[in-house]
C-alpha positions as CSV (number, residue, x, y, z in Angstrom):
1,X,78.5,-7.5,99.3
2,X,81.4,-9.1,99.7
3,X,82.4,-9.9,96.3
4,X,84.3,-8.5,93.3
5,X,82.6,-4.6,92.6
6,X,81.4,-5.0,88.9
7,X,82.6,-2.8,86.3
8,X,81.0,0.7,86.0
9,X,79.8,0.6,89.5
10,X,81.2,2.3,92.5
11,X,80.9,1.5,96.3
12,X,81.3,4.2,98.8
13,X,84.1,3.8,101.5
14,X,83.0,2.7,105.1
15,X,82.9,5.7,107.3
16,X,84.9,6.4,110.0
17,X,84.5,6.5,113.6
18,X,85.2,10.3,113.4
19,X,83.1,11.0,110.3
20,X,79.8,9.3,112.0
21,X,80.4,11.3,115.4
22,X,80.8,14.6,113.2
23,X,77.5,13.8,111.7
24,X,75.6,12.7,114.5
25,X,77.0,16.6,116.1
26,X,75.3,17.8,113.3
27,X,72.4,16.1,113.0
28,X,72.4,17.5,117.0
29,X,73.0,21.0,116.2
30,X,70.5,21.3,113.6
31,X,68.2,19.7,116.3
32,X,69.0,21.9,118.6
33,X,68.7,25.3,116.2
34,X,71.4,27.3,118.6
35,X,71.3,30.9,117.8
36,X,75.1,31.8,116.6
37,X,75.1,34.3,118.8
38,X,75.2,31.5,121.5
39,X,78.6,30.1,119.2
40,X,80.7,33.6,118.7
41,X,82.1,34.2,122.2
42,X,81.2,34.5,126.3
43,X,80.3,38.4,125.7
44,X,76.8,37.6,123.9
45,X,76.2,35.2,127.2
46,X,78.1,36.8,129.9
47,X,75.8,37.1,133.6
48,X,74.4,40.6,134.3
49,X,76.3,42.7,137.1
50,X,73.9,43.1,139.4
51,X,73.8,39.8,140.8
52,X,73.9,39.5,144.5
53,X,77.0,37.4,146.1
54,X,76.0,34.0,147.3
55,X,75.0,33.6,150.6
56,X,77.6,32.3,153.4
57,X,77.1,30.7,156.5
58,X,79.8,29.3,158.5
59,X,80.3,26.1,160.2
60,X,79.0,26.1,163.5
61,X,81.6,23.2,164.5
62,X,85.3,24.3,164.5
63,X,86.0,20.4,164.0
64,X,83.4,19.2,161.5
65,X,85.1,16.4,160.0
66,X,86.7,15.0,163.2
67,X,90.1,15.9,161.9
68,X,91.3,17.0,165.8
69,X,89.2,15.7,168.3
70,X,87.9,12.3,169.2
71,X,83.8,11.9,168.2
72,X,83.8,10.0,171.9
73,X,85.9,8.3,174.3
74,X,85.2,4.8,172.8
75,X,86.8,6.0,169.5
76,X,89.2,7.1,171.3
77,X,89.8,4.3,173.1
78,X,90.0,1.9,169.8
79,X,92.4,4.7,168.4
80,X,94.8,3.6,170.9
81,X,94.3,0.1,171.3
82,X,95.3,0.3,167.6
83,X,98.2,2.4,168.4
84,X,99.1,-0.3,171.3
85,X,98.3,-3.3,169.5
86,X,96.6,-4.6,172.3
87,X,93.5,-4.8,174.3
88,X,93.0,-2.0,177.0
89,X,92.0,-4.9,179.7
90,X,95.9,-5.8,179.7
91,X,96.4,-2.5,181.3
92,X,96.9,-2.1,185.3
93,X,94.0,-0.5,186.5
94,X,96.0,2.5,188.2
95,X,96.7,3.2,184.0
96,X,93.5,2.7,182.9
97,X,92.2,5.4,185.7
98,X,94.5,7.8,184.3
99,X,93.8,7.5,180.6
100,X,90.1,7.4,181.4
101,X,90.4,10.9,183.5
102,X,92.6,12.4,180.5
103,X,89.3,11.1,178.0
104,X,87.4,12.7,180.3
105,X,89.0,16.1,180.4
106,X,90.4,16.3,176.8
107,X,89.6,14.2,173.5
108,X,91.9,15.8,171.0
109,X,94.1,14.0,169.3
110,X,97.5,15.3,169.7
111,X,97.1,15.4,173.6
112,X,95.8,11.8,173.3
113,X,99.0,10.5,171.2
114,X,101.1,12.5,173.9
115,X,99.9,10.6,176.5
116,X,100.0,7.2,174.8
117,X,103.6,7.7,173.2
118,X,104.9,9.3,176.7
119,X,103.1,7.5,179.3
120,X,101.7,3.8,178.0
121,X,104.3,3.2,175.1
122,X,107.1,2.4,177.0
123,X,105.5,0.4,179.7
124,X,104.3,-2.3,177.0
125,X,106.5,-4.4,176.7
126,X,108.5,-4.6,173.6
127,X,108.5,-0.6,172.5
């Protein structure tokens, strides 16, 4: 195949990429026998009318992806040991008394950050 094409004999082009997909759509098509009605436009498929509205049901949880509360006061707790950058323990215990009775009446976030930014922040030192 790789030699000189002899006189009076012809040898088809290779096909392209595009030609062999085109082919193997039709070879699909005619597989499939769609009705052309299915081809011509959305009217000949279009939903009936009378179709009832899908059913709704809200959340139950106004904060179902934790976005403004804490899921617990050790998550909390991590949260601002990460804010800190460092351990809790290094806290007095008069501190740690007030930011466990603030978990215990409140986790959302904001009020959390509040506390932390006004009230531990600028007793570690370096902030």
């Amino acid at each position: 195949m790789g030699g000189p094409i002899p006189l009076g004999r012809y040898r088809r082009f290779k096909k392209t990429a595009y030609e062999k997909r085109a082919e193997r759509i039709e070879a699909l098509a005619a597989k499939l026998n769609l009705p052309r009605a299915a081809l011509d436009g959305h009217h000949a498929l279009a939903l009936p009318i009378d179709t009832p509205p899908p059913p709704v049901q809200p959340f139950n949880d106004p904060d179902p992806f934790q976005e403004l509360t804490y899921p617990s006061a050790l998550k909390a707790k991590q949260a601002i040991t990460s804010e800190l950058l460092m351990p809790l323990a290094e806290l007095s215990p008069e501190q740690l008394e007030a930011l466990d009775a603030l978990l215990a009446q409140t986790l959302r976030k904001s009020d959390v950050a509040d506390y932390v930014r006004l009230h531990l922040k600028p007793l570690v030192r370096g902030f």
